[in-house]
Residue frames as a rotation matrix with the C-alpha (Angstrom) as fourth column:
UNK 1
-0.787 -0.563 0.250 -1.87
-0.616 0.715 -0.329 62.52
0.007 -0.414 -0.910 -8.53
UNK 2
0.024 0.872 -0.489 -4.35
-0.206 0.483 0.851 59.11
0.978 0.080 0.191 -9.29
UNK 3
0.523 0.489 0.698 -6.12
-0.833 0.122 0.539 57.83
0.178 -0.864 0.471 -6.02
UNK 4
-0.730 -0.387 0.563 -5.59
-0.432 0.900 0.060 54.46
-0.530 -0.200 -0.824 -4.89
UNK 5
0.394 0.742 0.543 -8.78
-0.030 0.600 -0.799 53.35
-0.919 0.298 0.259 -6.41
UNK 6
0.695 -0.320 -0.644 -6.99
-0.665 -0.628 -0.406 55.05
-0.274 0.710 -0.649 -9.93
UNK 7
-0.353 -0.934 0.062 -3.85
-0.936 0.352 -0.023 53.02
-0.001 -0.066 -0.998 -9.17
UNK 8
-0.534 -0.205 0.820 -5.91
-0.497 0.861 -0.109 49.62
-0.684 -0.466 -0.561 -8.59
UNK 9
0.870 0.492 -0.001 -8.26
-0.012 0.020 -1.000 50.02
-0.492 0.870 0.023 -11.67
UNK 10
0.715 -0.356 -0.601 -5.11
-0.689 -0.214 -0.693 50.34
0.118 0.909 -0.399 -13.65
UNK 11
-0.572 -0.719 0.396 -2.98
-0.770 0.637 0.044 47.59
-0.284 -0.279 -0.917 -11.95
UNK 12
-0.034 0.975 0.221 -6.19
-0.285 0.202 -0.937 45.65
-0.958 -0.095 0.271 -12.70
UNK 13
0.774 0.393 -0.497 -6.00
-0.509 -0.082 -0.857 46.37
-0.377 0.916 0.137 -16.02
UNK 14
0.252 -0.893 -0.373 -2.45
-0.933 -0.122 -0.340 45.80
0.258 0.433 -0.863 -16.83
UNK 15
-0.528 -0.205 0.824 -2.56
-0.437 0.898 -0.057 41.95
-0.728 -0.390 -0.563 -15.07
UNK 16
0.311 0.728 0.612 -5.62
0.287 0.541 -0.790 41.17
-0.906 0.421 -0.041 -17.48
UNK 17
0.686 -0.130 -0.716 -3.35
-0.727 -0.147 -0.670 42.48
-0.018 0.980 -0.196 -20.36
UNK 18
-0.472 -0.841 -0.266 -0.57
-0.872 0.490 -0.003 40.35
0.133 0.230 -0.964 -19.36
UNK 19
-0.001 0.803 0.595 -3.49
-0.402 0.545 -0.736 37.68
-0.916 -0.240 0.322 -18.91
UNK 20
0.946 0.293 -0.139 -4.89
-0.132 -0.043 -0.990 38.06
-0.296 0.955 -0.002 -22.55
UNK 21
0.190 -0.888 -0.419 -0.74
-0.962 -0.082 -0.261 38.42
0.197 0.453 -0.870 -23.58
UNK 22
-0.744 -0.468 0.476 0.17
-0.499 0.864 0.068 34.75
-0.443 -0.187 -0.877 -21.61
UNK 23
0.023 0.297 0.955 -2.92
-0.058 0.954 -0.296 33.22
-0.998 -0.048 0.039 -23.10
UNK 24
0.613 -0.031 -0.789 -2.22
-0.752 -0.328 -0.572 34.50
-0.241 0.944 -0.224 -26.59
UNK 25
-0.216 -0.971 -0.105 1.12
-0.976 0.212 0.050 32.85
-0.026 0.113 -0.993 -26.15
UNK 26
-0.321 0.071 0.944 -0.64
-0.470 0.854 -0.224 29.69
-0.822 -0.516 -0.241 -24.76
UNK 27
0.666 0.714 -0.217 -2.96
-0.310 0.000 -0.951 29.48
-0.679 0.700 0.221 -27.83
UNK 28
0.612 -0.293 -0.735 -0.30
-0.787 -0.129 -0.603 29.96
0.082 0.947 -0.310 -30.01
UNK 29
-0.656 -0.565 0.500 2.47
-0.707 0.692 -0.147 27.34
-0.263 -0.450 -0.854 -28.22
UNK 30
-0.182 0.778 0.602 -0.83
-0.340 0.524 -0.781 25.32
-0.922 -0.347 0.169 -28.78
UNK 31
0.911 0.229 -0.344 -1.32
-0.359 0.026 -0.933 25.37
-0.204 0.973 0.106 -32.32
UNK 32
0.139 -0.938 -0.317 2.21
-0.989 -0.115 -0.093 25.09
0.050 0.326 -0.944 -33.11
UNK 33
-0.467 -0.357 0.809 1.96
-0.688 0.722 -0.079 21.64
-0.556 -0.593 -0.582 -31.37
UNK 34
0.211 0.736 0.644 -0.84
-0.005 0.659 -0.752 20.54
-0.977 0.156 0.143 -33.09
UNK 35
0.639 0.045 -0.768 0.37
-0.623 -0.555 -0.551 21.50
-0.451 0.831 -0.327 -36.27
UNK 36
0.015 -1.000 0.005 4.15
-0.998 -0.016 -0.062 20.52
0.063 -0.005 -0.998 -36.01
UNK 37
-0.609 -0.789 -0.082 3.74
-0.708 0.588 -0.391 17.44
0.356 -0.181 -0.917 -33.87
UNK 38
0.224 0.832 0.507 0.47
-0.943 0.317 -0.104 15.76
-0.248 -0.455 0.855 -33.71
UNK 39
0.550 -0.145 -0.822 1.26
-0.694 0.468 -0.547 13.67
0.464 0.872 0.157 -36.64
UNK 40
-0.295 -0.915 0.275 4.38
-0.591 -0.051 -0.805 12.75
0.751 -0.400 -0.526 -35.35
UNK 41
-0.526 0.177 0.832 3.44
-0.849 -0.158 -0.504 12.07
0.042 -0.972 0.233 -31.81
UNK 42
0.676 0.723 -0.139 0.14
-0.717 0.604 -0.346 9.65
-0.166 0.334 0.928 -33.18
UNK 43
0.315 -0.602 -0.734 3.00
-0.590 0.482 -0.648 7.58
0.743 0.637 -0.203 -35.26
UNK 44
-0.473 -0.877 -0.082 4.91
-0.459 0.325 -0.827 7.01
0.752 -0.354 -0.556 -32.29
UNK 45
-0.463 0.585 0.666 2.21
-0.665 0.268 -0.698 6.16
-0.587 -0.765 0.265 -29.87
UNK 46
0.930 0.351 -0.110 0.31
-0.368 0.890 -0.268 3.39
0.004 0.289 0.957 -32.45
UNK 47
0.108 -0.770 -0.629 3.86
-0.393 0.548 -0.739 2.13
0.913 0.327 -0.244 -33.29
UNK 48
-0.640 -0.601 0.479 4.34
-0.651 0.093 -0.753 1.65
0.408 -0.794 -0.451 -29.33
UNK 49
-0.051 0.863 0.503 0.50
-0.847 0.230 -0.480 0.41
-0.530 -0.451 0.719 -28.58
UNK 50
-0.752 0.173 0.637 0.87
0.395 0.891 0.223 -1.96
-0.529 0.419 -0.738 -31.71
UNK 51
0.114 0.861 0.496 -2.34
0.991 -0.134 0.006 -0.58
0.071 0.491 -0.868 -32.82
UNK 52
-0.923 -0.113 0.369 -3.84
0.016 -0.967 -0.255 3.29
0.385 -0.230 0.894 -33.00
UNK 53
0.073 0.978 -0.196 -6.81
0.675 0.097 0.731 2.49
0.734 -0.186 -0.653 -31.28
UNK 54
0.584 0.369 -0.723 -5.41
0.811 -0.217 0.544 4.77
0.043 -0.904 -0.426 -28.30
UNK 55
-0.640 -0.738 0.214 -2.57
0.763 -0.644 0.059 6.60
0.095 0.201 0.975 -30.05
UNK 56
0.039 0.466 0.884 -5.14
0.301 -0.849 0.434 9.26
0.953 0.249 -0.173 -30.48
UNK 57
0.904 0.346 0.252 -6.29
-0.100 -0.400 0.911 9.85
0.416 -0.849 -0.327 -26.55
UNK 58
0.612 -0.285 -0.738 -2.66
0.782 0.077 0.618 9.33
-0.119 -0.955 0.270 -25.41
UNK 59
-0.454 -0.716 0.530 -1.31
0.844 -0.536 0.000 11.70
0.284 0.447 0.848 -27.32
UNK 60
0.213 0.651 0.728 -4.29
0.129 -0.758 0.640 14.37
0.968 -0.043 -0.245 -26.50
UNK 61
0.798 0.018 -0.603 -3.53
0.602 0.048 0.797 13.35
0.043 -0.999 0.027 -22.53
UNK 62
-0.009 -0.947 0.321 0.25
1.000 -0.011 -0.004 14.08
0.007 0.321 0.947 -23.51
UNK 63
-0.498 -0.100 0.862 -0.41
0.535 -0.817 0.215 17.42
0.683 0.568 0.460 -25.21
UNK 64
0.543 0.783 0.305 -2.65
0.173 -0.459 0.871 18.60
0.822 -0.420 -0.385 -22.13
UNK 65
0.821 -0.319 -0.474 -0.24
0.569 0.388 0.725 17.73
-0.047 -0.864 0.501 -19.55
UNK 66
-0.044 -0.942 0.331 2.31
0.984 0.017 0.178 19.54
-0.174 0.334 0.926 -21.28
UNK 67
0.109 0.629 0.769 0.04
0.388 -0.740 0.550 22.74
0.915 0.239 -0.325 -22.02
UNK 68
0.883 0.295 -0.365 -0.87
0.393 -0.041 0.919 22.38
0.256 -0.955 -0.152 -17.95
UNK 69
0.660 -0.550 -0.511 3.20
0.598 -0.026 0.801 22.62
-0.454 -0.835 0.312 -17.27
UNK 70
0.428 -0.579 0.694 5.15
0.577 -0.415 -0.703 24.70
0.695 0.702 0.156 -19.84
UNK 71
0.737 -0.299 0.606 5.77
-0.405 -0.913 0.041 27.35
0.541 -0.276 -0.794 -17.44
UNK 72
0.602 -0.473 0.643 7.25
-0.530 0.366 0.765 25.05
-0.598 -0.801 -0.030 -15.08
UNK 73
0.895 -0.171 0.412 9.32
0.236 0.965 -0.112 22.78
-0.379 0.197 0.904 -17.50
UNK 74
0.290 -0.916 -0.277 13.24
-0.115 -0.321 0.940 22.72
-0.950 -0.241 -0.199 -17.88
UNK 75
-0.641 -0.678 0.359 14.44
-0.004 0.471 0.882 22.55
-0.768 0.564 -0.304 -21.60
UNK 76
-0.866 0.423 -0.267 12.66
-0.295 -0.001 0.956 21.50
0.404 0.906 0.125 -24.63
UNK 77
-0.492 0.733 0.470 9.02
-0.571 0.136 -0.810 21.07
-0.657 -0.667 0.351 -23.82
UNK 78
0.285 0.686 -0.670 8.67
-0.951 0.289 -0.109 18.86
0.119 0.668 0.735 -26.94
UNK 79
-0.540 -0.724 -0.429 11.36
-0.363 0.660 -0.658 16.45
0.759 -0.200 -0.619 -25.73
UNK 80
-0.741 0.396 0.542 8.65
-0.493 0.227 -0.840 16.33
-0.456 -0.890 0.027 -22.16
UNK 81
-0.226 0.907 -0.355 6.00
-0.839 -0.367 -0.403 15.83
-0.496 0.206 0.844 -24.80
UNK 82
-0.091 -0.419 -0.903 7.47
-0.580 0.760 -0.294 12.90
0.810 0.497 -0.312 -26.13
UNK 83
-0.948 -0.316 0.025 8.43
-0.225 0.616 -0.755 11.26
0.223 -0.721 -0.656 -22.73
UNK 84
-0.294 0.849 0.440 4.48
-0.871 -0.048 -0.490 11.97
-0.394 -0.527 0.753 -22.09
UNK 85
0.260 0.508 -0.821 3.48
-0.925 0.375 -0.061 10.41
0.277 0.775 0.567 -25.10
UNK 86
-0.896 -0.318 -0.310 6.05
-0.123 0.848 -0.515 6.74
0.427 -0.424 -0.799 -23.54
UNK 87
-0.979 0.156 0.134 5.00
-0.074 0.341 -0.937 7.11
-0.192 -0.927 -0.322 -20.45
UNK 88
0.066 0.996 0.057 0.85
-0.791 0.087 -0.605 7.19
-0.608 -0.005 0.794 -21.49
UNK 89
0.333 0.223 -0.916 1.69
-0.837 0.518 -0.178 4.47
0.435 0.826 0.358 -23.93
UNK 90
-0.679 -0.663 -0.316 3.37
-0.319 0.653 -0.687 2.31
0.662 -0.365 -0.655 -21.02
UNK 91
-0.724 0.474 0.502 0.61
-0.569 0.002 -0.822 2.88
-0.390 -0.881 0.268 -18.94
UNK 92
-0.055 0.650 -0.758 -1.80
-0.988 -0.147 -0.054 1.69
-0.147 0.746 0.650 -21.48
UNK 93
-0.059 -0.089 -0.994 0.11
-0.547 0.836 -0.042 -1.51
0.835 0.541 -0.098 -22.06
UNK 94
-0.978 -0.196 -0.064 0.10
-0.055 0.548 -0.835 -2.41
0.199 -0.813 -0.547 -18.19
UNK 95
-0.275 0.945 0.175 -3.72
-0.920 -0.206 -0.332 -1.79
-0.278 -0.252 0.927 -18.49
UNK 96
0.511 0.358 -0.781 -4.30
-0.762 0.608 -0.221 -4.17
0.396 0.709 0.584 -21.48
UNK 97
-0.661 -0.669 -0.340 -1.71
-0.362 0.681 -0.637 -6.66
0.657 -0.298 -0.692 -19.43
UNK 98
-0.863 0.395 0.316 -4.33
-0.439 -0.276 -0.855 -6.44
-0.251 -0.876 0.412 -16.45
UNK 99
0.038 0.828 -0.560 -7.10
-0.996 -0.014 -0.089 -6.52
-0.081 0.561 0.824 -18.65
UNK 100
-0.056 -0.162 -0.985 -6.06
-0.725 0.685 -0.072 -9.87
0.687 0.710 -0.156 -20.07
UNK 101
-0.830 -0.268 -0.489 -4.86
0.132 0.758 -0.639 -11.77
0.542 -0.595 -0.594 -17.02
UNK 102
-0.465 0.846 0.263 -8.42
-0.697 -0.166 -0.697 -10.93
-0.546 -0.507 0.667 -15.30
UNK 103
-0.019 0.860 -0.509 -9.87
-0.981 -0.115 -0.159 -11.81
-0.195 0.496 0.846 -17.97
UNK 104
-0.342 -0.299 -0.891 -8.08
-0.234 0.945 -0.228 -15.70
0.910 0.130 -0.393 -18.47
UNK 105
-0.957 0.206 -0.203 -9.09
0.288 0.623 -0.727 -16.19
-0.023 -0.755 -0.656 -14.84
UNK 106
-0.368 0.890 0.268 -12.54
-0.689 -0.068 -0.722 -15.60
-0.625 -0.450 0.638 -15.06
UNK 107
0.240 0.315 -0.918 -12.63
-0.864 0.500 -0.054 -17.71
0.442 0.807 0.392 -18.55
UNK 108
-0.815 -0.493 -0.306 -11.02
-0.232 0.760 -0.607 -20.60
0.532 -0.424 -0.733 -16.01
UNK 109
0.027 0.588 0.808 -13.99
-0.819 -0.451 0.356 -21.96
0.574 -0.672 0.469 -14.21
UNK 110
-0.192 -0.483 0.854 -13.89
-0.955 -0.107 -0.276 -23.14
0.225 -0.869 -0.441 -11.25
UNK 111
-0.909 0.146 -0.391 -13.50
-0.042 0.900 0.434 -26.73
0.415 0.411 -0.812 -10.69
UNK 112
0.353 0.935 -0.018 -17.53
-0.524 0.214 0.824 -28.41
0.775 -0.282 0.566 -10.07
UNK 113
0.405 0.069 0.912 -18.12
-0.500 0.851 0.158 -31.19
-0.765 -0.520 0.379 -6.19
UNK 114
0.985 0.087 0.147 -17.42
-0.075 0.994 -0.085 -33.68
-0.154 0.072 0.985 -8.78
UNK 115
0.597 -0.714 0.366 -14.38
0.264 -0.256 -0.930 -32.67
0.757 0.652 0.036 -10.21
UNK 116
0.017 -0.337 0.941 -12.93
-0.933 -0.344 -0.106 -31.70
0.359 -0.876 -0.320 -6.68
UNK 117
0.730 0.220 0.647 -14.18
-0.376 0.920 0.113 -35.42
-0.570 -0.326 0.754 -5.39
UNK 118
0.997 -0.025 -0.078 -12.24
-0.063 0.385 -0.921 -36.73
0.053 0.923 0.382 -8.35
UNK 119
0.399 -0.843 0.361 -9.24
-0.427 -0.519 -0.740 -34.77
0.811 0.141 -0.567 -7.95
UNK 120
-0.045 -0.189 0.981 -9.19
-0.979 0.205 -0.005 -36.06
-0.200 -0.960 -0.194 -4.32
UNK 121
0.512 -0.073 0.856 -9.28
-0.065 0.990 0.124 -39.58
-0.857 -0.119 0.502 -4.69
UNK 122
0.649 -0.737 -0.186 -6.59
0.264 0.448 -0.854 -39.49
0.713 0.505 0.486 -7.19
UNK 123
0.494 -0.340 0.800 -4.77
-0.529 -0.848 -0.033 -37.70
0.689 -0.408 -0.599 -5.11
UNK 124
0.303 -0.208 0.930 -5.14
-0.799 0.476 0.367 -40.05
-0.519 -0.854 -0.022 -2.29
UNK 125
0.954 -0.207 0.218 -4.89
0.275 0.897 -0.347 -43.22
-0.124 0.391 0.912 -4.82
UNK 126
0.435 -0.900 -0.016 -1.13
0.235 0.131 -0.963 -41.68
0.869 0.415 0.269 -5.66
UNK 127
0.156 -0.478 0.865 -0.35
-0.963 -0.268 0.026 -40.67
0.219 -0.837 -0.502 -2.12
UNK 128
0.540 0.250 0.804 -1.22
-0.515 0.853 0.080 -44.35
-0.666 -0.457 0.590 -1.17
UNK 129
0.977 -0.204 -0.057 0.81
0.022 0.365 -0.931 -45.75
0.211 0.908 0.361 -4.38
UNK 130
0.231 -0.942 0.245 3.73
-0.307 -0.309 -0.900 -43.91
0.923 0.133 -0.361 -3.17
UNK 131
0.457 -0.035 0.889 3.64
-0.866 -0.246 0.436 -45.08
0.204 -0.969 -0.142 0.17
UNK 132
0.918 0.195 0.344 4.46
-0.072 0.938 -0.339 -48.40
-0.389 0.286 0.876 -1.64
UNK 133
0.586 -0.757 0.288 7.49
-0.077 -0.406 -0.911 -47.35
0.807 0.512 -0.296 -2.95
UNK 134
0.077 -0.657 -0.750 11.02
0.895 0.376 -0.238 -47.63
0.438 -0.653 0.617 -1.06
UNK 135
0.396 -0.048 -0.917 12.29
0.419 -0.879 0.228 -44.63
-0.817 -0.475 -0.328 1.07
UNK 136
-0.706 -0.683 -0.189 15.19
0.152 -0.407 0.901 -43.62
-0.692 0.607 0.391 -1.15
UNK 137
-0.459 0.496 0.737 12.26
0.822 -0.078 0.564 -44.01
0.337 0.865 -0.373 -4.65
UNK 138
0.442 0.869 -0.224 9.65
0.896 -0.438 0.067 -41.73
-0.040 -0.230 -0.972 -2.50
UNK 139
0.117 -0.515 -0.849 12.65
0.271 -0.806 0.526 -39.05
-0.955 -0.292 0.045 -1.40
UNK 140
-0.810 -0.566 0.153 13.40
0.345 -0.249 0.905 -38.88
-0.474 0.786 0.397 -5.63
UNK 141
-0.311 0.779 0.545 9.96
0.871 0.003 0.492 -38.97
0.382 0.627 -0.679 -6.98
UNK 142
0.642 0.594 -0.485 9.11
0.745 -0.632 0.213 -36.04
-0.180 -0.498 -0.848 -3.93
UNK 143
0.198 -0.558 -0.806 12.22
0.176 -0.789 0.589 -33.94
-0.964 -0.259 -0.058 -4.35
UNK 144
-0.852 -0.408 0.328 11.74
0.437 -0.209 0.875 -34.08
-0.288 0.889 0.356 -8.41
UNK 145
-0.593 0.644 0.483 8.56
0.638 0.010 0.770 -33.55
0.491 0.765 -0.417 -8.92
UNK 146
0.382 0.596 -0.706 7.34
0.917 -0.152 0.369 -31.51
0.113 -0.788 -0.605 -5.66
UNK 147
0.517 -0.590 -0.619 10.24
-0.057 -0.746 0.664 -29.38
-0.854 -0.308 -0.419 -4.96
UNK 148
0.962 0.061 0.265 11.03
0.261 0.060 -0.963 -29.40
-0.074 0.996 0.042 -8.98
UNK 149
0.222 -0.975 0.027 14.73
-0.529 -0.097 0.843 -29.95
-0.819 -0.201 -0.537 -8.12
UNK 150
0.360 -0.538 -0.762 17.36
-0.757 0.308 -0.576 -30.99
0.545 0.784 -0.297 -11.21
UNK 151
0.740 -0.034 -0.672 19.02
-0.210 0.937 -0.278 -34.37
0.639 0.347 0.686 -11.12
UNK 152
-0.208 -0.951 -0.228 21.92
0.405 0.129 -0.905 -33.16
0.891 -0.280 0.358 -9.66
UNK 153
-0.515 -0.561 0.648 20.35
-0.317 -0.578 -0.752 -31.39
0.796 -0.593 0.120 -7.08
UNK 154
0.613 0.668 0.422 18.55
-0.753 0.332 0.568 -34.30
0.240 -0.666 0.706 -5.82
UNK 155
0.468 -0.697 -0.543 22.09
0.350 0.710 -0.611 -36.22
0.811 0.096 0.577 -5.96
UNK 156
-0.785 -0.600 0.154 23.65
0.065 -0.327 -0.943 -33.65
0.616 -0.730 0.296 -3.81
UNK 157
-0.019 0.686 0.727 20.56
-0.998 -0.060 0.030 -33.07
0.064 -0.725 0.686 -1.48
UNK 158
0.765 0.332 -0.552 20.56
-0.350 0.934 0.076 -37.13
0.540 0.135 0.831 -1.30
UNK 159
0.190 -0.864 0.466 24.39
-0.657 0.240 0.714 -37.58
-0.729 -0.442 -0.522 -0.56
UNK 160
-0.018 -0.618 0.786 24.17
0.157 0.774 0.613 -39.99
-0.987 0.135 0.083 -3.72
UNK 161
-0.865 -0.501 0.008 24.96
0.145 -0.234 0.961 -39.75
-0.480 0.833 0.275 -7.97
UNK 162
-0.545 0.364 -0.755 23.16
-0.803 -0.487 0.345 -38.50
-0.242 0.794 0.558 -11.02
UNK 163
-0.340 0.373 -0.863 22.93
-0.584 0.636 0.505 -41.84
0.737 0.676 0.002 -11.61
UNK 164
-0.929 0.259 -0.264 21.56
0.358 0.456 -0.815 -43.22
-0.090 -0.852 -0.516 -8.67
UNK 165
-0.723 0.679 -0.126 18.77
-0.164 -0.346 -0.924 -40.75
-0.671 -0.647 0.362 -9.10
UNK 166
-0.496 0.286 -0.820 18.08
-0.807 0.195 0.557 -41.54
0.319 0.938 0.134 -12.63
UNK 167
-0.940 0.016 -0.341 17.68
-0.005 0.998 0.059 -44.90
0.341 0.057 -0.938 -11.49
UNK 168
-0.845 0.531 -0.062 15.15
0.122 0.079 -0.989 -44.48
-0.520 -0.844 -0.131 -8.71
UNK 169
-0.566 0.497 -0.658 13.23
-0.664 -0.748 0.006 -42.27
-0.489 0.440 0.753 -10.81
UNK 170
-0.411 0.253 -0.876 12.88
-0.889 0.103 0.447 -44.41
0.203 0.962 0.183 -13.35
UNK 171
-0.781 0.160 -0.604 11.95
0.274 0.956 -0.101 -47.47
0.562 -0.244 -0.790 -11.13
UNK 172
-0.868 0.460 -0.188 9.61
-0.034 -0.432 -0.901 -45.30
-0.496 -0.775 0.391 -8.90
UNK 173
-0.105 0.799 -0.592 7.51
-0.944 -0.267 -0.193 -44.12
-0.312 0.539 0.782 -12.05
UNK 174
-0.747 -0.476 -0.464 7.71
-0.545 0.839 0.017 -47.38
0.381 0.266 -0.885 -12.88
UNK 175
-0.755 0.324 -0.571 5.93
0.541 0.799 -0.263 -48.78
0.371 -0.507 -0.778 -10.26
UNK 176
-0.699 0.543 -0.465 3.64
0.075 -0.591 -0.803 -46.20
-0.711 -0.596 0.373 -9.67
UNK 177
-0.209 0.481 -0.852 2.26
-0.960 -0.268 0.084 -47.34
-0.188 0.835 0.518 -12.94
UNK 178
-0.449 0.156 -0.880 1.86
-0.108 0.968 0.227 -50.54
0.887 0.197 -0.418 -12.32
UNK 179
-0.661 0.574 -0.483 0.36
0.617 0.048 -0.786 -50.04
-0.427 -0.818 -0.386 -8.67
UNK 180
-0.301 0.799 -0.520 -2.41
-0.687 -0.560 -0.464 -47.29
-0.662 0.217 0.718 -10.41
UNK 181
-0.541 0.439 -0.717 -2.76
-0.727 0.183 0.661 -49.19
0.422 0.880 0.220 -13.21
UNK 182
-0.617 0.431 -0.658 -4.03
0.491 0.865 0.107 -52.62
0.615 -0.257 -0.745 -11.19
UNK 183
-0.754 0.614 -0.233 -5.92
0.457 0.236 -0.858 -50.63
-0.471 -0.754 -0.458 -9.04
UNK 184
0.016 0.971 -0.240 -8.39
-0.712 -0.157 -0.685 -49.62
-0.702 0.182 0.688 -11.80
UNK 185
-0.519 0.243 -0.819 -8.48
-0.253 0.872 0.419 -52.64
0.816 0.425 -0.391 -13.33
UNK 186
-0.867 0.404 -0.291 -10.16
0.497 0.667 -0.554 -53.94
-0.030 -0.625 -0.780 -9.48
């Protein structure tokens, strides 16, 4: 009859064969992939990226992630390998989306004192312009161009027609070019 030590030297043994047996399997499940479906895989990730500058590294992420879960995955585990391959190629494009819009606002620079001074006294020269204006001209010129409301829905927010607001409009701007314009001519 073996000891217990006997028995735990040979349980021992027999876990590190099925060890050496699951990573055979892994190895091989491995190769197969790379063989079968690198190719593949690459295609579809530059075709998605636009380019293959990253098709390579999302497809390696892909194939690792997939390696990591076989044991655990329901079904085809090339069908997960795919979805990886999307889903790293989606992430990718919401980087380069990021990437971009950072980058336009830092290429925006910021306005300078003068250019701020500037802005402000136009500002105030068209606040003061409009103040010149009737009620009914100020209420169109503010509800079209402020609160970027349609024609009609400064008729019905008014209480009065399409054409009514047309008019204003067109007399407001009207005179708000001719009250800016004389005051830089003084």
């Amino acid at each position: 009859m073996p000891s217990a030590r006997e028995e735990g030297v040979t349980a021992l043994m027999m876990e590190r064969s099925r060890a050496a047996e699951e990573t055979t399997e892994a190895d091989e499940w491995l190769r197969d992939v790379y063989q079968t479906q690198w190719a593949a895989l690459v295609r579809l990730a530059a075709l998605l990226l636009g380019s293959s500058d990253r098709a390579d590294e999302v497809v390696q992420d892909a194939i690792l992630a997939t390696y990591r879960r076989r044991g655990r995955l329901e079904g085809s585990p090339i069908a997960y390998l795919r979805q990886s391959v999307v889903n790293g190629c989606r992430s990718v494009l919401r980087h380069r989306a990021v990437v971009v819009r950072t980058e336009r606002l830092r290429l925006v620079p910021a306005p300078g004192p003068e250019e701020q001074a500037m802005t402000a006294l136009t500002a105030e020269r068209v606040v003061r312009a409009m103040r010149t204006l009737s009620q009914r001209q100020q209420e169109v010129l503010i509800l079209r161009y402020y609160s970027d409301l349609s024609e009609s829905e400064i008729a019905q927010a008014l209480g009065i027609s399409a054409g009514a607001v047309k008019s204003h409009g067109h007399r407001a701007v009207a005179a708000l070019r001719a009250t800016l314009s004389e005051e830089s001519l003084r």
